[in-house]
N, C-alpha and C positions, 0 to 999 in steps of 0.2 A: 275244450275252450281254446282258440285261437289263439298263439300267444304263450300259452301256458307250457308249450314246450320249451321256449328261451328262459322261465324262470327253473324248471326242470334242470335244466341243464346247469343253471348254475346255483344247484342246494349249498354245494361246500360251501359257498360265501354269503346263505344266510344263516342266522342262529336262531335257536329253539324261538328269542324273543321275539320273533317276527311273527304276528296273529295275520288271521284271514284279509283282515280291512290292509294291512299293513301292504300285504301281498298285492290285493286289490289295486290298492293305490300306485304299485308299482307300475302292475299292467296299463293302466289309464295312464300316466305320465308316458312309457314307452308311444302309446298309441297317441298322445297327443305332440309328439316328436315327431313323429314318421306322418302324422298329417301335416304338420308343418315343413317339413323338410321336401313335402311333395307337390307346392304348391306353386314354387318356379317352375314344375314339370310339364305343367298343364298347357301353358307358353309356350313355354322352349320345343316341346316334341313336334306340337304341327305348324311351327314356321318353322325346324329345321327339316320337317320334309315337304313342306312349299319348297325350300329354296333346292333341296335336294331333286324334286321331280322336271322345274323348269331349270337347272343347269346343265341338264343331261338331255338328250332326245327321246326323254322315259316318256314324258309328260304328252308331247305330242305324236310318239312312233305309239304307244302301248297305253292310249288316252282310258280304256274302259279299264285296265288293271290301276293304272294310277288313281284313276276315280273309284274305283271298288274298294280299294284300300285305301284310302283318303274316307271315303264312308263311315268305311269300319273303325278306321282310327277315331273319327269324331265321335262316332257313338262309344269309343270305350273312352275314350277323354269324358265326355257325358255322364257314364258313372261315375266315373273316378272322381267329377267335380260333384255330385251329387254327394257319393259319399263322403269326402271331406266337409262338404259343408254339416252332412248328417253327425258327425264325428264331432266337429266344433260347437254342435247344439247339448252335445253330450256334455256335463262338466265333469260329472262323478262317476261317468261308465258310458260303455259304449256297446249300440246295440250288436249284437254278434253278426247278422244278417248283412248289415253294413262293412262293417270290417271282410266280412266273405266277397261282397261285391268290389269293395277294395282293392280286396286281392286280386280277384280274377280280372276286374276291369285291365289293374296294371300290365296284367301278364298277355292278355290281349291287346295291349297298347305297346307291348317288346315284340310279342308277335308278328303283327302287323310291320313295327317296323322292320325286323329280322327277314320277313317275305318279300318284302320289298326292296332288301339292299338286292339280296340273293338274286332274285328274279331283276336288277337291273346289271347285276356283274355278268351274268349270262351274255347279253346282247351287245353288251357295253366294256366287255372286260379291258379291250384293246383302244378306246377313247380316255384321253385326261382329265374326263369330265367327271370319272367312276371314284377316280380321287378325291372329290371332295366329298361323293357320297360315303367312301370310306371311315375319312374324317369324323363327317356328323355321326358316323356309327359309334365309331371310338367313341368321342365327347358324348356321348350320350346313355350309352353305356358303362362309361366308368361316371360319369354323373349321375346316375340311376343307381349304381353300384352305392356311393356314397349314402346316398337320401334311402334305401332297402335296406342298410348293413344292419339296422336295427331286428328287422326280421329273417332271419339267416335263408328262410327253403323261399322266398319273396326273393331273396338277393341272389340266391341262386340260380333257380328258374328262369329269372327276369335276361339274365347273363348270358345261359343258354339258351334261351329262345330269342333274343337277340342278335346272337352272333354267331349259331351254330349254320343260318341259312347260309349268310355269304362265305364262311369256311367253305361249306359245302360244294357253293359254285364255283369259288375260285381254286378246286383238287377236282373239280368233275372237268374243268376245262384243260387243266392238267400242264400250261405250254412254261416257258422258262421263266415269262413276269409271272404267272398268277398263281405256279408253285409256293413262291418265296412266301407271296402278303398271304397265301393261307395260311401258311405257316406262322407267318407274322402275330396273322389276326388269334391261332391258336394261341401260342404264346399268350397274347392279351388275354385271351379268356382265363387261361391260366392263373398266371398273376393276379388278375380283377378276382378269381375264385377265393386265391389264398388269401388276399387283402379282404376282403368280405367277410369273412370266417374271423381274423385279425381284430377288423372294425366291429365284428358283430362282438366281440371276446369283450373287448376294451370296456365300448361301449354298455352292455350291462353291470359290467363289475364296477364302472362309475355310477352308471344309477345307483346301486346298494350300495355304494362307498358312500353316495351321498347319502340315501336315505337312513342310512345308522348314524351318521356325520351328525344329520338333525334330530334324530333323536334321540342319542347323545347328550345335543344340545338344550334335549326338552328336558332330559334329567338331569342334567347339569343346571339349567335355570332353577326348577326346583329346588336345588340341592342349596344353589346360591342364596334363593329367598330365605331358605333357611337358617341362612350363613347369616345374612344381613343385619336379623336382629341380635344373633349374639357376638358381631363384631363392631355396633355401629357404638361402642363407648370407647372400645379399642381405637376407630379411629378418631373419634372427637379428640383423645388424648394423646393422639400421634400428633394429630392435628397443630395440639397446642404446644405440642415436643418441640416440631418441625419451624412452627412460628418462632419461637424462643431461640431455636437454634439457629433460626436465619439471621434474628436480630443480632445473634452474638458473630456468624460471622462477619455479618456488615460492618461490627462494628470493631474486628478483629483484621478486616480487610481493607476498614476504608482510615485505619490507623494513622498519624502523620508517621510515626517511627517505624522502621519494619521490624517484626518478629522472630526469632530464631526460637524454635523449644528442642533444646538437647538432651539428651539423654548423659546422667553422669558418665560414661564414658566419654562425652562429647562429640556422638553424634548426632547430626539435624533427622527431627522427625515430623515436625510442619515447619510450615512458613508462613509469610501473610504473603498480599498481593503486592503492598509498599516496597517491601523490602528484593521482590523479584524484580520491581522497576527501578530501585536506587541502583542495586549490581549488572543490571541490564542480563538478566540469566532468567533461563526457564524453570520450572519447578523440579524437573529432573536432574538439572544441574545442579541447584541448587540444597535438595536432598544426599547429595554426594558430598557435602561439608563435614567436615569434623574439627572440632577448636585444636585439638591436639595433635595434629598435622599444620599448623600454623600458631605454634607455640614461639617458632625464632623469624624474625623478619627482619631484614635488610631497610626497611623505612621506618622502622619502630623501636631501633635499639637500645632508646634509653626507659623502653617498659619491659618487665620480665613477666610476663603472660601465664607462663606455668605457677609461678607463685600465686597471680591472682587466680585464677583456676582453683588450685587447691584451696584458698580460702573461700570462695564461691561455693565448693563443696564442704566447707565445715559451716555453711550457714552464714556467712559473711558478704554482705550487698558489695559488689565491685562495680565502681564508676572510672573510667579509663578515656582517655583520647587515643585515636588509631589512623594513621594512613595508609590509607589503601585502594588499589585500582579496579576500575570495573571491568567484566569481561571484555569489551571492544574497546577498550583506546586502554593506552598506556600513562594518563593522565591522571596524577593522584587525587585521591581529596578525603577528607577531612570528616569521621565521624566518630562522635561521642557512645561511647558501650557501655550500658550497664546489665551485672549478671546477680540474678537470685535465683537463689534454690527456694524451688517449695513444691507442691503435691498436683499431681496431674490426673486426675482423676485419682487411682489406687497405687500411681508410680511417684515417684521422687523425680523429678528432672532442675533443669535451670534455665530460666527463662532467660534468652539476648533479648532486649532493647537497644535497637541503633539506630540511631539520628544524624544524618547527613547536618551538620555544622558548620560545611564548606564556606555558604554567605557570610556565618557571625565572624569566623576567620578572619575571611577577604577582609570584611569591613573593619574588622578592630587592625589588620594588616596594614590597613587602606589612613585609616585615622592616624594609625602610630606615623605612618609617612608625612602626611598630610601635618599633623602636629610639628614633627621634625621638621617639613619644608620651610612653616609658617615661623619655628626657632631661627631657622638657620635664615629665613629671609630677613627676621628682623634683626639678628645679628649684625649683617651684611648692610641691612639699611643704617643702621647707627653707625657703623666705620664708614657706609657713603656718605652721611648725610655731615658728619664729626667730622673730618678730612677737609671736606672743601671750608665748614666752618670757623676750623683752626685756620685755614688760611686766611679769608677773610677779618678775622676778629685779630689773628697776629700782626699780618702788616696795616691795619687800623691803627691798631695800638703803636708798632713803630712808626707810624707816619704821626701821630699823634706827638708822641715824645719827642720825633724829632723834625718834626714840621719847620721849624727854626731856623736847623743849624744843617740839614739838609738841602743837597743840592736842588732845583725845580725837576731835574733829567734821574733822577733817585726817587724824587716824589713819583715822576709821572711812570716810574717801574714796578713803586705799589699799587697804586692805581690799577695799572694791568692784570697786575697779578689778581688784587682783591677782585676784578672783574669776569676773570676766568673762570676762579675760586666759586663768584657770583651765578656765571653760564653754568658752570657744571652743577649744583646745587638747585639751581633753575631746573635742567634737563632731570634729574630726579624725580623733584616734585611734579614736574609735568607727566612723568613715566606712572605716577603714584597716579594721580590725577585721572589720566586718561584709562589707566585700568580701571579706578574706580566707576567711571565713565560707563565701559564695556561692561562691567558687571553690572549695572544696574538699567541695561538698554540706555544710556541716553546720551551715545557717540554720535556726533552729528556729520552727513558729508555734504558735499560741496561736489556735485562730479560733472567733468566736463572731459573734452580729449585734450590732454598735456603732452608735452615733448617729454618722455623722461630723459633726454641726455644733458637738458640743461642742470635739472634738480641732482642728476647724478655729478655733475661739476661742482654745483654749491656744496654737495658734500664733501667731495676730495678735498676742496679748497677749504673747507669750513676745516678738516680733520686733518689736513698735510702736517702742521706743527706737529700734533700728538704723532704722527706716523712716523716724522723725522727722528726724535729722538730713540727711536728701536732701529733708524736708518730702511727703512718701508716705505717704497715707495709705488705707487697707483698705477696700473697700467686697463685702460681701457680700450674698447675692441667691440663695432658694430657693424652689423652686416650696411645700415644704410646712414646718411648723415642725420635723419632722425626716429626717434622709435615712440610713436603716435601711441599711445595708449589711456583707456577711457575709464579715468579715475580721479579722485581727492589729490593735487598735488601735492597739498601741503602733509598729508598720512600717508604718504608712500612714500615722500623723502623722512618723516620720519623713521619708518622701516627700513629704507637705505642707510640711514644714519645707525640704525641698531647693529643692522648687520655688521657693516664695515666696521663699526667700534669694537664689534665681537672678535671681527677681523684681526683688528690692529694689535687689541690685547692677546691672543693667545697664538699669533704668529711667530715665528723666528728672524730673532734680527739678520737684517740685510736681505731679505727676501720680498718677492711682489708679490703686491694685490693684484690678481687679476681680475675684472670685470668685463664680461661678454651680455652683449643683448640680442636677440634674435626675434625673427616674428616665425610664429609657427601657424600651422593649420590645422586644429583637431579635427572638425569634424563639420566637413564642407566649407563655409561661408561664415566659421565663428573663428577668426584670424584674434592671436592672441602673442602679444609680445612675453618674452619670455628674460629674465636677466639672471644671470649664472654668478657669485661673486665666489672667487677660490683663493684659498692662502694654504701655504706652508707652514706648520708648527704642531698643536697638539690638537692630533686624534680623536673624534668622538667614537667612543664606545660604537658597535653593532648596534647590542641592543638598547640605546640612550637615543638613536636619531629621533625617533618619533616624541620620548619623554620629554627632551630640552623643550618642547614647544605648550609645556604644560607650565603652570602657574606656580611661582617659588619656585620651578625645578632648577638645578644646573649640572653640569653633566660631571661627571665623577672626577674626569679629567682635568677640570679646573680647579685643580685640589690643591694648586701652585702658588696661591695670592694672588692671584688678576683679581677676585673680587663679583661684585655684582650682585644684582637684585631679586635675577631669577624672572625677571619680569618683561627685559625686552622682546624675548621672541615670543611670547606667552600675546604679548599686543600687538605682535609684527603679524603672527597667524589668525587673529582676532581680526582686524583692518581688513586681513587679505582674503578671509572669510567672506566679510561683509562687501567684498567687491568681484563676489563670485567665484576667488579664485583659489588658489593654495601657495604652502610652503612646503620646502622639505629639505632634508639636508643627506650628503654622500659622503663615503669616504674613497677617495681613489687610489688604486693600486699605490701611485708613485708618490703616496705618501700627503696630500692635498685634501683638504674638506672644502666641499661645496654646499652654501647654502644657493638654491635656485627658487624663485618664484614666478605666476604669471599675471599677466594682465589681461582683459580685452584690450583688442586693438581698436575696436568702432563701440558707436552706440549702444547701448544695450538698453531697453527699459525694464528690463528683468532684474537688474543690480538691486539687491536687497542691503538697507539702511539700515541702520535701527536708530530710534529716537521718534 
C-alpha cells in the first residue's frame, strides 16, 4: 500500500493502542495534505515555464522541443489535476490507482521540467537569459520539495529528476561560469534532500502527536463526563463558599476603617483595601508592619503603646489616638486605633481597626478657634464699644453739673469731645453693621470711576489728629496727579480708613505713613490701579498675613493693647472681593508692613455685587 511505508518507518511513535481504522485514518489525512499542498502546483509549474521558454531564445530557436515538452507537461498537469480532484471525492479513503497516477504524473511533471532546464543550459549556458531559467528551477524545486516532504521517495525523485538534468549540462559544458552553478545547483539538491527527509521526519511525528493528542482527548472527555456527576454537589457547594466569601470580602474591603489582622507577636497577616489607601502603601508594604517595631514614636509620646499591646494580648479592647505620616508626604494626621484579641479561624490574633479622624480634629480644632475668636471679639467689642461710651456719658454728665458755672469755650470742649467719643462709637457700629451686611449678601454698591487721591486726602485729614498724638505723620506718592479707578467711593474710603487706622495704631511713634498708588497692567487691556500703604512698628507674623483677613482674627502681634475688633480687614477683603479685586499684606526686610490692594482702572461690567 502506497504510503504505508512512512507509517513503517515511524512504529516507535505509535503504541500498541493504535487499531487498523486508527492507522487508516492517518494515511487519508497524510493524503489529503499532499493533495492540498499540491494545488498551487498545477499554476505555478506552466506559467513558470511560459515565462521561462519566451525569456530565452528556447521558444523560438528549439520551437518543436519547447512544444513537445509543453505537451508533455500539460498532459501530466492533466493527471495530476484529475487525480487531486479523484482524491477530494475520496473522504474516508483513497483509491490506490489514483494515488499511483499522482505519483507518477508529478514525477513526469519534474521530469519534463528537469529536460527542459538541461536541454536550454546547453545552447544557452553563455546568455543572461539561462538565469532566470535557473531561478524558476530552484523556486520550484524547493517548492515542490515542500508540498512532497510528506511523501519522502515522491520528494526525492521529484528533486533528482528535476535538477539532476541541468547539473548535468552545466559539468558537460565544463568552462569557468557553468563549473561553479553546477556545483551550485548540486549543493541545492543536497540540502533540498537533507531538508526533505527533516520535513518528511517532523511532519509525520506531528500527525501522530496530534492524533494521540485527540484521542487523549476522547478518553479524557469520557473520563470527565464521568467526573461531572460525582463532582457537580462539590461545586454547587463551592459555589455557595465562594459567593459567601466574596460578600465577606466586599464587605471586609469596602470597610470605612482599614483593617490590620496581627498575629500575637505583632505581625501584619492581611489587610483591607481602606486601609492600603488611608497609608498610600501597597500590599507588600504594607505586610511588612509589625506594632512592636513602632512601639516608641516621636509624635506620640504621651501614649505608651507597649503597655497597651500587652493588655490587647490579655484580652483587653484598646482604643488610642495616634499620629502618624503616610508613605509619600511627611504630613501628619490623625487616626483613632482600636485593638481586640479574638480567634481567626483556629489562630488567636488581634484585630487593628483604624479610622482616619483627621476632619473631626480639624473641625473640633477649627471650632475651638472660631469660639475663641468670637470670645475674644466680643471682649474687644465691649472695651470698644464702653470706652467711647464712658466718654460720651462723662463729659455729659460734667457739662450737665456744670452747665452754669462753666465757661461757654469749656462747654463747647465737651461737646467735641462727646462728639468724637460719638464718631468713634459710630464707626463701630457701622464696622458691625456692614459685616452684618456682607454676611448675609445684602452690601449694596454704587460703582462708577472715582479719583482715589481725593478720598485718600479725606482720610489723612479725617485721621491727622489721631496720628498726631504718636507724632505720625502721612506721606503720599503717585505716579500721576490722578488715579482713576472703577469702584464704590464711599467702601474703598472706608477700606482706606481701616487700613490707615491699622496703620496709625500699631506703628512707632515719630515715624511715616507711607502711601504709594500706581497703575499696573496685568493682563493686556485690564489696567488696574494698585495703592501700597507701609508703616514702621509691629511685625505681622509670616504665617498670620493671610489669617488677619479672616473674621474675629487679629494677628498675635497685637497682643500690646491697641485693641480692635478683628473685623476691619475681614470687610476691607470682603469690599475688595466684590470689586473683583484683592488684598494682602508683606512684611519687608527693613522692618516695614505693607498692606497693598487693587482696583480696576476702566469699566468693568463683570464687577460682581452682591445684594
Amino acid at each position: 500500500m502506497l504510503l504505508q511505508s512512512e507509517i513503517n518507518r515511524f512504529k516507535d511513535d505509535l503504541t500498541k493502542d493504535f487499531d487498523d481504522s486508527e492507522i487508516s485514518a492517518l494515511l487519508n489525512q497524510a493524503i489529503r495534505d499532499l493533495k492540498n499542498r499540491n494545488i498551487a502546483g498545477v499554476i505555478i509549474v506552466p506559467f513558470a515555464y511560459l515565462i521561462g521558454g519566451l525569456a530565452t531564445e528556447y521558444a523560438s530557436e528549439q520551437t518543436f522541443l519547447y512544444s513537445f515538452f509543453g505537451l508533455v507537461l500539460l498532459a501530466a498537469l492533466g493527471l495530476r489535476i484529475m487525480a487531486i480532484i479523484a482524491i477530494s471525492k475520496k473522504e474516508n479513503g483513497c483509491n490506490q490507482r489514483w494515488l499511483s497516477i499522482f505519483f507518477w504524473s508529478n514525477l513526469f511533471v519534474g521530469l519534463t521540467w528537469g529536460i527542459f532546464a538541461g536541454t536550454a543550459v546547453l545552447p544557452y549556458h553563455s546568455s543572461l537569459s539561462i538565469t532566470l531559467i535557473i531561478i524558476l528551477l530552484a523556486g520550484i524545486s524547493g517548492g515542490s520539495m515542500a508540498s512532497y516532504s510528506i511523501w519522502k521517495i515522491l520528494s526525492y525523485a521529484y528533486l533528482l529528476i528535476i535538477l539532476l538534468p541541468a547539473i548535468s549540462a552545466q559539468l558537460y559544458i565544463g568552462n569557468s561560469v557553468t563549473i561553479p552553478i553546477g556545483v551550485a545547483i548540486s549543493i541545492f539538491l543536497i540540502f533540498n534532500l537533507v531538508q526533505a527527509k527533516h520535513w518528511n521526519k517532523n511532519y509525520w511525528r506531528s500527525l501522530i502527536n496530534t492524533f494521540l493528542i485527540k484521542k487523549n482527548a476522547v478518553e479524557l472527555e469520557t473520563l470527565n463526563k464521568q467526573l461531572t456527576k460525582e463532582i457537580a454537589d462539590h461545586k454547587l457547594t463551592s459555589k455557595n463558599i465562594a459567593i459567601s466569601r466574596k460578600k465577606l470580602e466586599d464587605i471586609y474591603n469596602s470597610a470605612h476603617d482599614g483593617i490590620f489582622i496581627l498575629e500575637l507577636s505583632g505581625q501584619a497577616i492581611d489587610i483591607n483595601e481602606t486601609l492600603l489607601e488611608m497609608f498610600h502603601i501597597n500590599r507588600e508594604q504594607a505586610l511588612k508592619f509589625n506594632i512592636t517595631r513602632s512601639l516608641e514614636s516621636k509624635n506620640n509620646t504621651d501614649i505608651d503603646l507597649e503597655t497597651i499591646w500587652q493588655e490587647t494580648l490579655k484580652g483587653e479592647d484598646q482604643e488610642f489616638e495616634w499620629l502618624i505620616k503616610r508613605s509619600d508626604n511627611d504630613e501628619l494626621f490623625t487616626v483613632q486605633v482600636n485593638l481586640r484579641k479574638c480567634l481567626w479561624g483556629d489562630d488567636s490574633v488581634v484585630i487593628a481597626t483604624i479610622r482616619d479622624i483627621t476632619p473631626q480634629v480639624l473641625a473640633m480644632q477649627a471650632t475651638i478657634a472660631a469660639n475663641r475668636a468670637k470670645s475674644e471679639f466680643l471682649a474687644n467689642m465691649s472695651h470698644e464699644l464702653r470706652t467711647p461710651m464712658h466718654g460720651i456719658l462723662g463729659y455729659a454728665r460734667l457739662g450737665v453739673k456744670r452747665s452754669d458755672s462753666l465757661p461757654r469755650a469749656k462747654l463747647n470742649e465737651y461737646f467735641h469731645l462727646i462728639r468724637q467719643s460719638g464718631t468713634r462709637l459710630m464707626d463701630l457700629l457701622n464696622n458691625v453693621l456692614d459685616f452684618s451686611k456682607l454676611e448675609v449678601g445684602k452690601m449694596r454698591y454704587n460703582m462708577a470711576i472715582n479719583d482715589l487721591i481725593p478720598r485718600i486726602h479725606q482720610v489723612t485729614t479725617e485721621l491727622a489728629p489721631i496720628a498726631a498724638e504718636k507724632g505720625l505723620s502721612f506721606e503720599l506718592e503717585c505716579e500721576k496727579t490722578q488715579a482713576m479707578a472703577y469702584c464704590d467711593h464711599k467702601k474703598i474710603t472706608q477700606v482706606l480708613r481701616n487700613i490707615l487706622f491699622n496703620a496709625i495704631k500699631f506703628s512707632n511713634k515719630d515715624t511715616p505713613i507711607h502711601i504709594f498708588c500706581e497703575e499696573i497692567d496685568q493682563t493686556g487691556d485690564n489696567h488696574r490701579q494698585r495703592i501700597s500703604i507701609s508703616n514702621l512698628g509691629v511685625l505681622i507674623p509670616d504665617n498670620e498675613l493671610e489669617s488677619i483677613f479672616k473674621k474675629f482674627v487679629q494677628s498675635s502681634a497685637t497682643d500690646n493693647g491697641a485693641g480692635g475688633t478683628g473685623l476691619g480687614l475681614a470687610i476691607s477683603k470682603q469690599i475688595l472681593s466684590d470689586h473683583n479685586s484683592r488684598i494682602w499684606a508683606e512684611n519687608d526686610p527693613s522692618g516695614s508692613t505693607t498692606f497693598r490692594f487693587t482696583l480696576p482702572a476702566n469699566d468693568q461690567s463683570n464687577i460682581t455685587t452682591t445684594g
